[in-house]
N, CA, C and O of each residue as an XYZ file, in Angstrom:
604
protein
N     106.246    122.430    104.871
C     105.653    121.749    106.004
C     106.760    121.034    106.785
O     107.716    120.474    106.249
N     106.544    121.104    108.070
C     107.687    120.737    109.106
C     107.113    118.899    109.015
O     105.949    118.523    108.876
N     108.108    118.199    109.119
C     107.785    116.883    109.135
C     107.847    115.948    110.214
O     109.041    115.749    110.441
N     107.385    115.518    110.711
C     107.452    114.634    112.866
C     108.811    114.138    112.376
O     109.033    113.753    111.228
N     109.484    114.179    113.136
C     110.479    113.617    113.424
C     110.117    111.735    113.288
O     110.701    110.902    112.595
N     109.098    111.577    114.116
C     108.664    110.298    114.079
C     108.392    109.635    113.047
O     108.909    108.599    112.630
N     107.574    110.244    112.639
C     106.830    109.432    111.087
C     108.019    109.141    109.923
O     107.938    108.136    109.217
N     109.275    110.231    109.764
C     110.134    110.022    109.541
C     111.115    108.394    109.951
O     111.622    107.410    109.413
N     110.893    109.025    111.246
C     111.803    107.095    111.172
C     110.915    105.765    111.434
O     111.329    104.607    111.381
N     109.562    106.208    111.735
C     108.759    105.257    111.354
C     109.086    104.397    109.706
O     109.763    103.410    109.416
N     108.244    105.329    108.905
C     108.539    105.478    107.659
C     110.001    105.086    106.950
O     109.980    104.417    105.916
N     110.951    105.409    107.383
C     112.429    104.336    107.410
C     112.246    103.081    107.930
O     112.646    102.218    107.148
N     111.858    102.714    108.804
C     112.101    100.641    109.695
C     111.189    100.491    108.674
O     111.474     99.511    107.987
N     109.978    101.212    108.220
C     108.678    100.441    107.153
C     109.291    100.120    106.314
O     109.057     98.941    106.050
N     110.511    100.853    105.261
C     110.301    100.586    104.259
C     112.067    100.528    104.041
O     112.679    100.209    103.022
N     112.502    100.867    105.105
C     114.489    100.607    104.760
C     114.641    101.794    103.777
O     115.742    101.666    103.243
N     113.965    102.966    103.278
C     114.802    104.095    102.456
C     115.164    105.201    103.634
O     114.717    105.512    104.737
N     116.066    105.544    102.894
C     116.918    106.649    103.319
C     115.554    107.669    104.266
O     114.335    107.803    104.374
N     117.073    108.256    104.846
C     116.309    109.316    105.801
C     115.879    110.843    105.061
O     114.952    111.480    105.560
N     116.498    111.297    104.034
C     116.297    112.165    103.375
C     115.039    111.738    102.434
O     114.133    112.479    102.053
N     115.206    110.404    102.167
C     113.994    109.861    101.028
C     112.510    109.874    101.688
O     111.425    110.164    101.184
N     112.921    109.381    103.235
C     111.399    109.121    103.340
C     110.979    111.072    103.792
O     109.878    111.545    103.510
N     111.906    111.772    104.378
C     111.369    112.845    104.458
C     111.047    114.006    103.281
O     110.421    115.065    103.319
N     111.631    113.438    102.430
C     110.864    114.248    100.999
C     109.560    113.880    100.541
O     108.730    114.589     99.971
N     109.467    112.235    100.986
C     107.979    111.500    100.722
C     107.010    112.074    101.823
O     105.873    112.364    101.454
N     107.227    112.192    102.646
C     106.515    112.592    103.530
C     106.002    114.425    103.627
O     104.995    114.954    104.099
N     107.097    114.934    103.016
C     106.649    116.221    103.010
C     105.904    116.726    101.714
O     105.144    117.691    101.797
N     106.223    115.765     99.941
C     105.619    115.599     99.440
C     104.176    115.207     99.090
O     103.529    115.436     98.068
N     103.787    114.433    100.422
C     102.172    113.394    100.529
C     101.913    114.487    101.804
O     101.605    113.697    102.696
N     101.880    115.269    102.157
C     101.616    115.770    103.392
C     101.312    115.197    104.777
O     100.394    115.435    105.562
N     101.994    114.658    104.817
C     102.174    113.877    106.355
C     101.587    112.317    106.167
O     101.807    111.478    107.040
N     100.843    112.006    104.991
C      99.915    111.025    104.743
C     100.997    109.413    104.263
O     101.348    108.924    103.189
N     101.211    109.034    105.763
C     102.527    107.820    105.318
C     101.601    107.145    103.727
O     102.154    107.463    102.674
N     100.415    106.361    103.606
C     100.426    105.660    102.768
C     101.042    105.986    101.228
O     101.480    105.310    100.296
N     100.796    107.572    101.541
C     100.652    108.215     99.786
C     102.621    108.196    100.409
O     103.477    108.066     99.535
N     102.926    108.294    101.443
C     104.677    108.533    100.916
C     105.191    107.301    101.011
O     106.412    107.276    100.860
N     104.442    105.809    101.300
C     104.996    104.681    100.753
C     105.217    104.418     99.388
O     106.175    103.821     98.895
N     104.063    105.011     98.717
C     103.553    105.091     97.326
C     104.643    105.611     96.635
O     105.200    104.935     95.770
N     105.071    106.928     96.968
C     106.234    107.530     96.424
C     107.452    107.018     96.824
O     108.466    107.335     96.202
N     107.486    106.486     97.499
C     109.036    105.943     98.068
C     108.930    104.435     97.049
O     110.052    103.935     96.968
N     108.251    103.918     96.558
C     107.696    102.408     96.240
C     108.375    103.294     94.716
O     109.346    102.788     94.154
N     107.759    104.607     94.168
C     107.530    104.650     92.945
C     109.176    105.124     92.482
O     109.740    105.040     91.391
N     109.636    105.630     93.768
C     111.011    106.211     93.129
C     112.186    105.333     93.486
O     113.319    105.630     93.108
N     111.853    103.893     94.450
C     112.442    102.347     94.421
C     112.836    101.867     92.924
O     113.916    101.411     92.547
N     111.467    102.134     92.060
C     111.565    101.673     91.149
C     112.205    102.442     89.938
O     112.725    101.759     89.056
N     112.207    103.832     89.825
C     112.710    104.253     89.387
C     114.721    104.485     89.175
O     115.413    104.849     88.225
N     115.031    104.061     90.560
C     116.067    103.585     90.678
C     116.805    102.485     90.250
O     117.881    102.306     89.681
N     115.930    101.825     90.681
C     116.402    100.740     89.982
C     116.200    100.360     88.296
O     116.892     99.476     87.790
N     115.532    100.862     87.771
C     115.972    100.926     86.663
C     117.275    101.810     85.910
O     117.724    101.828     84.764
N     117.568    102.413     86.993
C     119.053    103.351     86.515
C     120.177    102.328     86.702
O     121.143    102.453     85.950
N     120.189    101.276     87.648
C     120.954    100.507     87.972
C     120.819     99.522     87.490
O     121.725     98.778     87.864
N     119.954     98.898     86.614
C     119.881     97.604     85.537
C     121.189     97.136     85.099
O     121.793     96.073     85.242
N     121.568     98.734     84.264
C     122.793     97.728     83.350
C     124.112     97.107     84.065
O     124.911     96.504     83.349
N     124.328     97.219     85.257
C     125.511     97.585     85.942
C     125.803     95.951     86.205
O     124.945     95.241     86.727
N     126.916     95.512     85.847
C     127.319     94.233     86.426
C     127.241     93.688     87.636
O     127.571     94.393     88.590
N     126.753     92.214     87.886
C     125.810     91.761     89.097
C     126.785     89.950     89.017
O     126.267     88.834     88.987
N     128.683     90.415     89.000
C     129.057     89.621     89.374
C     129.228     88.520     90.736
O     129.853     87.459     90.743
N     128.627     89.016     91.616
C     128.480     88.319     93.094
C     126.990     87.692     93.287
O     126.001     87.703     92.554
N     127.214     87.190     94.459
C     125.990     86.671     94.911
C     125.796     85.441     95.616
O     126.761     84.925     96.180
N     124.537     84.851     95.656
C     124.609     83.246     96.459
C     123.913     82.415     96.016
O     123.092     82.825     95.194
N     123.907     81.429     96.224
C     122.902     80.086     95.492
C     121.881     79.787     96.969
O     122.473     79.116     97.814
N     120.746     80.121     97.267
C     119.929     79.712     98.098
C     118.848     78.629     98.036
O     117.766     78.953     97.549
N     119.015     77.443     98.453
C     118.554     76.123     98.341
C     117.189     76.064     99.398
O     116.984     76.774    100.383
N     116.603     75.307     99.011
C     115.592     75.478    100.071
C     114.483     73.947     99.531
O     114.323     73.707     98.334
N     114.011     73.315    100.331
C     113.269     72.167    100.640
C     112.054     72.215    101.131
O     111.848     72.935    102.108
N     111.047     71.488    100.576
C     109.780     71.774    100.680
C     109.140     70.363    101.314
O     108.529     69.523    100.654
N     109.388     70.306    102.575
C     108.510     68.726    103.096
C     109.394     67.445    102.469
O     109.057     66.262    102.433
N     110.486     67.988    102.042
C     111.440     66.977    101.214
C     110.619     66.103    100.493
O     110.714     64.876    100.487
N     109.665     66.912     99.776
C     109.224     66.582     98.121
C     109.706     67.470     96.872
O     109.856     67.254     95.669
N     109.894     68.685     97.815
C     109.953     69.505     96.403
C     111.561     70.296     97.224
O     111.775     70.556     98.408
N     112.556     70.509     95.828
C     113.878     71.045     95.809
C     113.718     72.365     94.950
O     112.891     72.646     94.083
N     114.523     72.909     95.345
C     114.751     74.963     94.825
C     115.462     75.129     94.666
O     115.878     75.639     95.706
N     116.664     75.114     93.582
C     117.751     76.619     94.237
C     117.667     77.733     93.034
O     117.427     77.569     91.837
N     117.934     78.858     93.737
C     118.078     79.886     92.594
C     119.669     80.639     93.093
O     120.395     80.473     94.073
N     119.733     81.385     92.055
C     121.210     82.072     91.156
C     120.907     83.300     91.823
O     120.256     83.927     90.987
N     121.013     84.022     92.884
C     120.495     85.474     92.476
C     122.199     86.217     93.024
O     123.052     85.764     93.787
N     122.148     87.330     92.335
C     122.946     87.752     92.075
C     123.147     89.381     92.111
O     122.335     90.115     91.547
N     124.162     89.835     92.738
C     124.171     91.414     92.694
C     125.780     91.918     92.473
O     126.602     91.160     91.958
N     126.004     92.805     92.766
C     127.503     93.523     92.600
C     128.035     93.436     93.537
O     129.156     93.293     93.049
N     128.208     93.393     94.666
C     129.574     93.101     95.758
C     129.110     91.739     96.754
O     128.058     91.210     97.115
N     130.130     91.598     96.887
C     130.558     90.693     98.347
C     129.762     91.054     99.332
O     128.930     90.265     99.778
N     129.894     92.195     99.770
C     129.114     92.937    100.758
C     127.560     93.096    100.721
O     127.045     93.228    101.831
N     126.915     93.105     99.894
C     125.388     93.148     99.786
C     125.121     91.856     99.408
O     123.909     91.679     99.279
N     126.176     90.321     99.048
C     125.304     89.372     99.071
C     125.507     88.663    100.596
O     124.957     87.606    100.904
N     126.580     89.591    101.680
C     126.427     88.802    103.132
C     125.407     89.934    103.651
O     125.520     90.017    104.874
N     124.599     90.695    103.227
C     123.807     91.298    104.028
C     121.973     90.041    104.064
O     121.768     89.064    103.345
N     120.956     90.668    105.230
C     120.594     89.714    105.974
C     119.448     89.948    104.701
O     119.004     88.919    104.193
N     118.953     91.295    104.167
C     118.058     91.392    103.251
C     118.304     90.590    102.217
O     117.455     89.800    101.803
N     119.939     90.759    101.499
C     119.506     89.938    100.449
C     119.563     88.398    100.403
O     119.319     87.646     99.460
N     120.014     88.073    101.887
C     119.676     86.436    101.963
C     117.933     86.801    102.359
O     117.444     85.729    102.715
N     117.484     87.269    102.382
C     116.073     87.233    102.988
C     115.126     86.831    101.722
O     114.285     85.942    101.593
N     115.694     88.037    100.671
C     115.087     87.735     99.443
C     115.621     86.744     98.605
O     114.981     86.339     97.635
N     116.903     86.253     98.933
C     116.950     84.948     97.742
C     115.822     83.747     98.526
O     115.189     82.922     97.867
N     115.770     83.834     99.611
C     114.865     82.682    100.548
C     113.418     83.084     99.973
O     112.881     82.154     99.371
N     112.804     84.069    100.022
C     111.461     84.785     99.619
C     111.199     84.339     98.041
O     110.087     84.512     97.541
N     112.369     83.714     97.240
C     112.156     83.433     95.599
C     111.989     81.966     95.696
O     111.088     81.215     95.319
N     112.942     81.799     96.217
C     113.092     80.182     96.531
C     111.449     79.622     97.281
O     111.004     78.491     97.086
N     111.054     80.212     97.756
C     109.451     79.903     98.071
C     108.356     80.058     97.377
O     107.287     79.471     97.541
N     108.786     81.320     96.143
C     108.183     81.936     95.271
C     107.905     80.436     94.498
O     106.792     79.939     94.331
N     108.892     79.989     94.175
C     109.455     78.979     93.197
C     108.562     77.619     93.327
O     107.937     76.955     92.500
N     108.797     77.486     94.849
C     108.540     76.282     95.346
C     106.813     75.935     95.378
O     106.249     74.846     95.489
N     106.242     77.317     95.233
C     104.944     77.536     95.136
C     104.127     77.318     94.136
O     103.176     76.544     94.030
N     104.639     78.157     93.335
C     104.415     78.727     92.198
C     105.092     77.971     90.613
O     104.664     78.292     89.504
N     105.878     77.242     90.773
C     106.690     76.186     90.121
C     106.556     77.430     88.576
O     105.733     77.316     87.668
N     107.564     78.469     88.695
C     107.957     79.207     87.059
C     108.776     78.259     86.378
O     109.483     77.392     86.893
N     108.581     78.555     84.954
C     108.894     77.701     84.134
C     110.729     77.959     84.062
O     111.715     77.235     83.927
N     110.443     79.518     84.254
C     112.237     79.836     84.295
C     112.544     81.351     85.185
O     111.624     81.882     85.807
N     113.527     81.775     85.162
C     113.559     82.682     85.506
C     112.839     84.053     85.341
O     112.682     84.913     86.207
N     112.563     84.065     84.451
C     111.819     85.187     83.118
C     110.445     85.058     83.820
O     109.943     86.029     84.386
N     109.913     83.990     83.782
C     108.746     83.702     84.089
C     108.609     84.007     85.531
O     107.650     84.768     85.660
N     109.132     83.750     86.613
C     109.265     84.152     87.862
C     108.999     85.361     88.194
O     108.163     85.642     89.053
N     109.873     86.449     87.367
C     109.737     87.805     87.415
C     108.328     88.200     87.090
O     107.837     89.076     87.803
N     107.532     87.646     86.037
C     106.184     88.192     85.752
C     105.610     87.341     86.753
O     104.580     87.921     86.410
N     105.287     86.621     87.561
C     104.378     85.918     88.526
C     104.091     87.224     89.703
O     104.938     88.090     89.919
N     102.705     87.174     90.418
C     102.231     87.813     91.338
C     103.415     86.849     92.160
O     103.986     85.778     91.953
N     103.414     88.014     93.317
C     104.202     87.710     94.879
C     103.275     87.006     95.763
O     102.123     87.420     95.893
N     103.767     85.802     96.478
C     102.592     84.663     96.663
C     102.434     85.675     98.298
O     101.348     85.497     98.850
N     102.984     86.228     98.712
C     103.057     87.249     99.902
C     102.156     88.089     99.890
O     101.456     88.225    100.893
N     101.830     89.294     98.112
C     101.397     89.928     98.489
C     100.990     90.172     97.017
O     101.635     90.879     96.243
N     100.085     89.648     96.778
C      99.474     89.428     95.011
C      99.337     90.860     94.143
O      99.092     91.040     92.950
N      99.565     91.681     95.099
C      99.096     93.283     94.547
C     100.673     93.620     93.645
O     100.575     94.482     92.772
N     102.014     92.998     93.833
C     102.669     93.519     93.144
C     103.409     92.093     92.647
O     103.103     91.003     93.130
N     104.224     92.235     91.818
C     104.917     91.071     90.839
C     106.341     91.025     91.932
O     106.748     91.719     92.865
N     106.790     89.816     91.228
C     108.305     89.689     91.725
C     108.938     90.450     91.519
O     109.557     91.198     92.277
N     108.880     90.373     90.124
C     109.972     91.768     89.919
C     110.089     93.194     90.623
O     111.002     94.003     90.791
N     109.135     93.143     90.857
C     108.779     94.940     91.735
C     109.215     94.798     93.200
O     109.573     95.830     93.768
N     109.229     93.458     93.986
C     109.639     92.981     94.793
C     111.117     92.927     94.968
O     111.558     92.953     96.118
N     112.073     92.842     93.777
C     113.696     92.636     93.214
C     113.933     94.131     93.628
O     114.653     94.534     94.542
N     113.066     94.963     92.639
C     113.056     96.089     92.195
C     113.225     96.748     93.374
O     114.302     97.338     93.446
N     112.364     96.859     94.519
C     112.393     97.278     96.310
C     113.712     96.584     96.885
O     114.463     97.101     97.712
N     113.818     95.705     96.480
C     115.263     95.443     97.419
C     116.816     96.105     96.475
O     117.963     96.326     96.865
N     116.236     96.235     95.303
C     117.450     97.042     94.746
C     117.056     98.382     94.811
O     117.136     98.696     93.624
N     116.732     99.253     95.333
C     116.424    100.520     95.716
C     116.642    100.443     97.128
O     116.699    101.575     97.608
N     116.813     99.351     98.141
C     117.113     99.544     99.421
C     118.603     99.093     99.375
O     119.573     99.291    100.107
N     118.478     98.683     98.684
C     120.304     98.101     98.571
C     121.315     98.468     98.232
O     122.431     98.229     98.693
N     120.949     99.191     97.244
C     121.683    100.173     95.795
C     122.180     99.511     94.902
O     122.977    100.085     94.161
N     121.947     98.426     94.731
C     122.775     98.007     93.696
C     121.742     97.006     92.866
O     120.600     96.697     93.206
N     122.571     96.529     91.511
C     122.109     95.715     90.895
C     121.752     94.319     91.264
O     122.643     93.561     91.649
N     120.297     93.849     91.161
C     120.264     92.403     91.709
C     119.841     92.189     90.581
O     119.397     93.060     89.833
N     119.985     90.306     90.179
C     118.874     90.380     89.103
C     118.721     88.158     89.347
O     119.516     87.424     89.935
N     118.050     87.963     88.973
C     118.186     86.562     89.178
C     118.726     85.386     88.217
O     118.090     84.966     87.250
N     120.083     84.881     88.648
C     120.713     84.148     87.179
C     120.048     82.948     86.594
O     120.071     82.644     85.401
N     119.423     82.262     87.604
C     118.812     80.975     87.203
C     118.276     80.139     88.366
O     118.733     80.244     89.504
N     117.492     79.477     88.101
C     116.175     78.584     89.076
C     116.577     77.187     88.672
O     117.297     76.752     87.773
N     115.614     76.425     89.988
C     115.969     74.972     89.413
C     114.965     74.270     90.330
O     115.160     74.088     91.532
N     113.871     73.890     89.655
C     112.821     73.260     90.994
C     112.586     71.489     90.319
O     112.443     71.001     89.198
N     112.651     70.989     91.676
C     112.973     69.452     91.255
C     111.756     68.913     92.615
O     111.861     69.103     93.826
N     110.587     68.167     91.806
C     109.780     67.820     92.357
C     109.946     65.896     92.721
O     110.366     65.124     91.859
N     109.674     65.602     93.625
C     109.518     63.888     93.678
C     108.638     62.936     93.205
O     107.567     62.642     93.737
N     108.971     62.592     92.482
C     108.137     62.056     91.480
C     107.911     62.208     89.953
O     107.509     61.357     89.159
N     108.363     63.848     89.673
C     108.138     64.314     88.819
C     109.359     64.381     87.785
O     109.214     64.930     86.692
């Protein structure tokens, strides 16, 4: 099946995978974007579990303030210089840091199993998991720190 040109790069700005990826999803689901989000979502994740073990020496500390009652920062962390000045993965250390601020996890561990306060249908981790399949590389989160007033 010939694939639109369009839905193709639609299907890329949706979801940031490759141009070959989303057109295998797409020719796979037969033109049907949801079912080739599905597959693009399922082989995100599959990726990224190939890339787990890989050292995730870089990264940034993203701080964040809540009505200046409640304090955040988390550890998150990936493999180069270069993917921790990109805009996604400051996007997602900001997206945890809210996670956090919300959701108050007990630790990191715990963070990862919490629903996404964004979008309750998938966990954090699966959320990590999508940005390390758009990223290529290893992310993983080193450590949290939520400091409430009063508390």
């Amino acid at each position: 099946m010939a694939v639109d040109v369009n839905l193709v790069k639609q299907l890329r700005e949706e979801t940031g995978a490759g141009i070959a990826d989303c057109k295998n999803a797409l020719e796979e689901s037969a033109g049907d974007m949801a079912k080739a989000k599905e597959i693009l979502k399922q082989k995100g994740l599959d990726k990224a579990g190939a890339k787990s073990d890989r050292e995730a020496g870089e990264g940034i500390v993203e701080a964040y303030s809540h009505n200046g009652k409640i304090g955040v920062l988390v550890e998150l962390r990936c493999e180069t210089d270069f993917v921790a000045k990109t805009e996604d993965f400051k996007t997602l250390a900001h997206e945890l840091a809210l996670q956090i601020a919300s959701m108050n996890p007990e630790d990191a561990e715990g963070l990862l199993k919490q629903d996404y306060v964004r979008d309750p249908s998938i966990k954090v981790e699966d959320l990590i998991k999508m940005s390390i399949s758009k990223l290529g590389e290893n992310i993983r989160v080193a450590s949290i720190s939520r400091i409430a007033l009063g508390k």
